[in-house]
MARVEXMI-902244 format. One record per residue: x, y, z of N, C-alpha, C, CB in turn. Coordinates in steps of 0.02 Angstrom, whole numbers, padded with zeros to 5 digits, always signed. Each point is the difference from the previous one (the first is absolute). Glycine has a CB too. Layout:
XYZXYZXYZXYZ;...
END
This chain:
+00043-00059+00000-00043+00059+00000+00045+00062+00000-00094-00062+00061;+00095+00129-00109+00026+00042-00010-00025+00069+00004+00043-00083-00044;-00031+00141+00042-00027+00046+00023-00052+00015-00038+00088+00029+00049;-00121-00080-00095-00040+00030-00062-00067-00047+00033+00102+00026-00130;-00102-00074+00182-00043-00059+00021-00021-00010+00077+00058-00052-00097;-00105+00019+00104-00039-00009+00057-00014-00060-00012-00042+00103+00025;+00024-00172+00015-00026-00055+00018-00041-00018+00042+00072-00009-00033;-00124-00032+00023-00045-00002+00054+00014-00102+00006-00110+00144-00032;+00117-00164+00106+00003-00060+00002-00087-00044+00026+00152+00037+00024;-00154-00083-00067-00081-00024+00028+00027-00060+00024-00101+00048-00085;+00093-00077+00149+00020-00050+00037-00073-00063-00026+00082+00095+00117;-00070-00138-00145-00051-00044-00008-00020-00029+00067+00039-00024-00116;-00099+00024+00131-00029-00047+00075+00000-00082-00020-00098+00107+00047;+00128-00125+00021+00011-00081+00000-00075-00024-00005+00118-00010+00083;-00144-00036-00108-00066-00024-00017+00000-00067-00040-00035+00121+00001;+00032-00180+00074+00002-00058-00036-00047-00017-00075+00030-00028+00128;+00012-00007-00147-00054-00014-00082+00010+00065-00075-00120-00051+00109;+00147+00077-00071+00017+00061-00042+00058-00028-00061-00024+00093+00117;+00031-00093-00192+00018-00021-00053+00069+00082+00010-00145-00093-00079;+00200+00115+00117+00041+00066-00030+00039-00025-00029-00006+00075+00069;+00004-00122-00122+00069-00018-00026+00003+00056-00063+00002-00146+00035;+00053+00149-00073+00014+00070-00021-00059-00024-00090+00179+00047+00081;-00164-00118-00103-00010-00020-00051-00108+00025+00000+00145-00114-00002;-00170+00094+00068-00053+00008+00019-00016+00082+00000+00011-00119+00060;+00019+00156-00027-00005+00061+00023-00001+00047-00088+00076-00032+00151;-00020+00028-00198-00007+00008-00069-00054-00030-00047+00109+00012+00026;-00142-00043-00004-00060-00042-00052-00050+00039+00017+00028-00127-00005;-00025+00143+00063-00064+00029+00038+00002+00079-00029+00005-00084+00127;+00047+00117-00132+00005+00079-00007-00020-00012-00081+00109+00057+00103;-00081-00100-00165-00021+00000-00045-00084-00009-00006+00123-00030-00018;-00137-00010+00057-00081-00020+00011-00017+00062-00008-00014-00098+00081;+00019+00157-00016-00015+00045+00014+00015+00066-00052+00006-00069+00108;+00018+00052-00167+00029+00044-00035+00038+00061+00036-00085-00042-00077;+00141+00004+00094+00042+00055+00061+00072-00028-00075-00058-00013+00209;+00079+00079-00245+00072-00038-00047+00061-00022+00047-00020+00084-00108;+00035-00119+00098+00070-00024+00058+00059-00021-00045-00078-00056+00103;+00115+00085-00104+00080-00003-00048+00067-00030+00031-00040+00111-00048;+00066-00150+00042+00053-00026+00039+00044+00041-00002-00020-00099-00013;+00076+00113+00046+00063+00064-00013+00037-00055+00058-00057+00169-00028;+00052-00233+00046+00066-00025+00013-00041-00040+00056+00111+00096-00035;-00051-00122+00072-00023-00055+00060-00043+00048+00052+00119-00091-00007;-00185+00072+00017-00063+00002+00056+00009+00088-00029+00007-00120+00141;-00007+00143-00212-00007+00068+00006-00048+00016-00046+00108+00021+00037;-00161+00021-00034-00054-00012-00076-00019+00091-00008-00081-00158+00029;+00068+00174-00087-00038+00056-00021-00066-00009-00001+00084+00030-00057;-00116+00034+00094-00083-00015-00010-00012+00046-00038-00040-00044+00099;-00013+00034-00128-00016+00055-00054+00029+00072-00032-00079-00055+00053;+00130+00007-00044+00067+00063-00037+00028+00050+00013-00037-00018-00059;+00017+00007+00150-00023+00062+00064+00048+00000+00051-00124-00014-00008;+00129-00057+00038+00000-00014+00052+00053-00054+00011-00114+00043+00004;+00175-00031+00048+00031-00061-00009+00001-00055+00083+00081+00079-00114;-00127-00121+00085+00001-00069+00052+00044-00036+00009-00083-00012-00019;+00118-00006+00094+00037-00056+00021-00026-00049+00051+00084+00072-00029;-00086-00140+00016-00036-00030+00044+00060-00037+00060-00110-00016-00104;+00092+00017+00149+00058-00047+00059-00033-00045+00015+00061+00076+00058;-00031-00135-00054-00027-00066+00007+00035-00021+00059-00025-00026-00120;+00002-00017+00148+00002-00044+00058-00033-00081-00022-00013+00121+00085;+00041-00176-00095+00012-00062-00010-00043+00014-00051+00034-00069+00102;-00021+00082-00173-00050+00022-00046-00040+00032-00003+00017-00056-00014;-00032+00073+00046-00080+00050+00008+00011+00077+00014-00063-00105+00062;+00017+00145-00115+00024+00073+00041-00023+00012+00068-00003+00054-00104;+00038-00047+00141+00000+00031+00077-00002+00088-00028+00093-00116+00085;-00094+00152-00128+00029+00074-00026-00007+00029-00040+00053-00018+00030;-00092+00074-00050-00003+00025-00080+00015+00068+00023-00095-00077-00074;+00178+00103+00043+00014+00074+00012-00032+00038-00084+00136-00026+00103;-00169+00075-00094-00016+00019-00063+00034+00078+00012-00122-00088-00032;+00167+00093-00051+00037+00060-00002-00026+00058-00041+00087-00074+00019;-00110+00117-00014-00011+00060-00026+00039+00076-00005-00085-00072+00029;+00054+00101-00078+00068+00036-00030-00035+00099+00017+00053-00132-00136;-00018+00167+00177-00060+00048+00013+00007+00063-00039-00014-00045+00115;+00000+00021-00189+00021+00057-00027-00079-00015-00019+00151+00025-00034;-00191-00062+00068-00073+00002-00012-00030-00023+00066+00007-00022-00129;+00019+00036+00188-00004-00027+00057-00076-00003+00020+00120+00039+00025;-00163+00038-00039-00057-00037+00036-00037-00037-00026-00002+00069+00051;-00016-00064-00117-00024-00066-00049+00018-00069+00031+00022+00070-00109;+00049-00069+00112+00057-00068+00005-00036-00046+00067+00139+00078-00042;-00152-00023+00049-00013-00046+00116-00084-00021-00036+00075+00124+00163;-00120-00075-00187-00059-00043-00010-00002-00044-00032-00043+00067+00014;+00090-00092-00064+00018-00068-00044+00023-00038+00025+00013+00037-00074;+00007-00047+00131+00024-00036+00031-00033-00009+00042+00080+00017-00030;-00116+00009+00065-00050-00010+00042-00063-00055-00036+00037+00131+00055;-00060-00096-00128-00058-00036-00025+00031-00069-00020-00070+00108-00043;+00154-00130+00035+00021-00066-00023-00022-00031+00057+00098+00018-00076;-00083+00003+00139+00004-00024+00067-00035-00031+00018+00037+00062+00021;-00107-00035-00046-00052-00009+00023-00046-00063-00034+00021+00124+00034;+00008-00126-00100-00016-00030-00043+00052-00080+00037-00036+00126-00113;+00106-00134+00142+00016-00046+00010-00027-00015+00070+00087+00013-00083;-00086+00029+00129-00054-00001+00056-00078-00043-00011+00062+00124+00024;-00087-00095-00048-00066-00044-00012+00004-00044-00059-00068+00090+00048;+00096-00097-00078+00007-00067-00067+00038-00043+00015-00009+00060-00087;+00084-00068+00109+00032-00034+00005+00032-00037+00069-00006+00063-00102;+00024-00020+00146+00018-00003+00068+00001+00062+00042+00060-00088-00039;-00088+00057+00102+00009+00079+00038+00078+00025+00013-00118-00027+00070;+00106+00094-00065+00064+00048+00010-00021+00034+00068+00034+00027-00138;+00024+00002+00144+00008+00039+00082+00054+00067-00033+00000-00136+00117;-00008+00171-00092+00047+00059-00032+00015+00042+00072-00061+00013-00141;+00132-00020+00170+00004+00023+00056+00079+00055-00004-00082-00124+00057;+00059+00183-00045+00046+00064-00005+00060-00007+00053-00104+00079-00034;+00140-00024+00010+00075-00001+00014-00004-00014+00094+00048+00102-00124;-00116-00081+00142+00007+00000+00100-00035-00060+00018-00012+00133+00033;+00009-00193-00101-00034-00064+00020-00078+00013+00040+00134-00054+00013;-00180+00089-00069-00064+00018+00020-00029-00023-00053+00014+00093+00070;-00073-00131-00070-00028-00043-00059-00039+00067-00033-00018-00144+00059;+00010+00137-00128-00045+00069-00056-00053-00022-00032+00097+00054-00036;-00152-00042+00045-00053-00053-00014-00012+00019-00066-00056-00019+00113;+00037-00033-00149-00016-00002-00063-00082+00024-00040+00098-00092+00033;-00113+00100+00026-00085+00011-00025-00005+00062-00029-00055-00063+00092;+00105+00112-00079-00005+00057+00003+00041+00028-00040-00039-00009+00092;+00026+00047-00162+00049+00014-00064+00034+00055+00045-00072-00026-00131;+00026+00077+00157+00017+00072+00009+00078-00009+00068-00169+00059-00032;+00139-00117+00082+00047+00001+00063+00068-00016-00027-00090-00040+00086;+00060-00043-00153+00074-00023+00000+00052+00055-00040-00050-00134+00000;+00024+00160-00052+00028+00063-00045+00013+00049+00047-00064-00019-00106;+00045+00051+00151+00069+00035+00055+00019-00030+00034-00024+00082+00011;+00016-00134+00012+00075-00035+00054+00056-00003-00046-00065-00090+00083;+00043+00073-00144+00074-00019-00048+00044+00091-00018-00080-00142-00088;+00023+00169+00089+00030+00070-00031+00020+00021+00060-00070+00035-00100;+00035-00048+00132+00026+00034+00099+00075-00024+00006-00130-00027+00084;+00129-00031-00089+00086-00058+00021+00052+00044-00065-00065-00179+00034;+00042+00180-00095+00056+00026-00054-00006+00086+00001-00014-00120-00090;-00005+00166+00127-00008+00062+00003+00077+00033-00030-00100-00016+00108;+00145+00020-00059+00053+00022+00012+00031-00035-00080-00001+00013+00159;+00001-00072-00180+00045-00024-00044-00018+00023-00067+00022-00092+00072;-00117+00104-00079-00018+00026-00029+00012+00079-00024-00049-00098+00042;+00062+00136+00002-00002+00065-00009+00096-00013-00006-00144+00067+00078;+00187-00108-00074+00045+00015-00027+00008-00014-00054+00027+00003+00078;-00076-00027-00096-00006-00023-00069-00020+00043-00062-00023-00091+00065;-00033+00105-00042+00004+00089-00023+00035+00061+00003-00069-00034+00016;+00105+00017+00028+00059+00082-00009+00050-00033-00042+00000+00073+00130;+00015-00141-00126+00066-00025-00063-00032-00001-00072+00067-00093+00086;-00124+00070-00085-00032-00024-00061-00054+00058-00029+00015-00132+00048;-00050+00138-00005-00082+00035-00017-00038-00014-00050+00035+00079+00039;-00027-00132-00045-00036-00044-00054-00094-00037+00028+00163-00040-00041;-00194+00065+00013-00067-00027+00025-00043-00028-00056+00001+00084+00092;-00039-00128-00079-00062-00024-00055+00036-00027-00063-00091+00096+00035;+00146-00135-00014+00051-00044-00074+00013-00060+00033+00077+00097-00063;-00135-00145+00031-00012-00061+00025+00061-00056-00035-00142+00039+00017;+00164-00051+00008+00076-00044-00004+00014-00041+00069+00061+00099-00080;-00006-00158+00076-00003-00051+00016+00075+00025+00035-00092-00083-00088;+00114+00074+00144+00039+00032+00060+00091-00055-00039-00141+00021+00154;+00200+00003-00111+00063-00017-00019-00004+00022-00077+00023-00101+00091;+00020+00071-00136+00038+00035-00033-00049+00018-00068+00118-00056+00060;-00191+00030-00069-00057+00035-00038-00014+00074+00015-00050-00111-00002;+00077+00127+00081-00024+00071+00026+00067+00034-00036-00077-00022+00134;+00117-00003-00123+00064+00031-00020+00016+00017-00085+00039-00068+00113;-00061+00028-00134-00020+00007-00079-00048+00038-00029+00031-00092+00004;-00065+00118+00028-00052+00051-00013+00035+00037+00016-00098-00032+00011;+00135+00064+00048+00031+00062+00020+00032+00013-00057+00012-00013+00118;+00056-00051-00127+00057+00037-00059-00035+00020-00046+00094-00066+00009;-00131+00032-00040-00050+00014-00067-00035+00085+00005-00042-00152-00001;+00031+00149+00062-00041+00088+00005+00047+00030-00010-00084+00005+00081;+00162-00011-00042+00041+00040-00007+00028+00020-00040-00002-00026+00062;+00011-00016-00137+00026-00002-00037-00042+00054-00048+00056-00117+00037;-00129+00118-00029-00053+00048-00043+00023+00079+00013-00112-00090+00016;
END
């Protein structure tokens, strides 16, 4: 994560009978018409947006950190929120618990979209005095960085 990015981690809940194997967890987001792109081991692109890493524990995700890029930050947190929610109620439950280990409930677009902007404030607004880049929907590491040189170069 670089000064151009923010992550939000969704802790999957233990729930006997529950199918998190990763092969399962990808069939299901295609089901769901969620695009999922491989970019390397347990690392995937979502809709051309968003970059997913899953952490596993004896196969199974125990972890889904999802990376976003905040040169479209408040958009970014509600897309991630509505994936969330979508793997929350479709696939397996999630728990989403902030930097002071306080659970963020999911029911709620408006709560979970400022706890995330609340936690990235400071990194955010340095992000804007280096960058000041807003509403340029791009995909965080070196896609953010490739847009910059490219502007710079105009």
């Amino acid at each position: 994560m670089g000064a151009e990015s923010f992550y939000i981690k969704l802790f999957v809940s233990d729930a006997e009978g529950i199918n998190n194997s990763i092969p399962h967890f990808l069939s299901k987001l295609a089901d769901l018409k969620i695009k999922c792109k491989s970019r390397g081991t347990n690392e995937f692109e979502l809709d051309n947006s968003l970059i997913m890493t899953l952490h596993l524990i004896n196969d199974g995700i125990s972890e889904i950190s999802i990376e976003g890029c905040f040169s479209w930050f408040h958009e970014c947190v509600c897309e991630v929120y509505k994936i969330s929610q979508i793997i929350h109620n479709q696939i397996f439950h999630l728990k989403l618990i902030n930097s002071n280990g306080e659970k963020i409930p999911f029911q709620n677009q408006t709560d979970f979209c400022n706890a995330i902007q609340e936690t990235y404030l400071e990194k955010y607004n340095d992000f804007m005095m280096r960058f000041g880049i807003t509403n340029v929907k791009c995909l965080p590491r070196d896609e953010f960085y490739k847009y910059i040189n490219k502007r710079r170069r105009i």
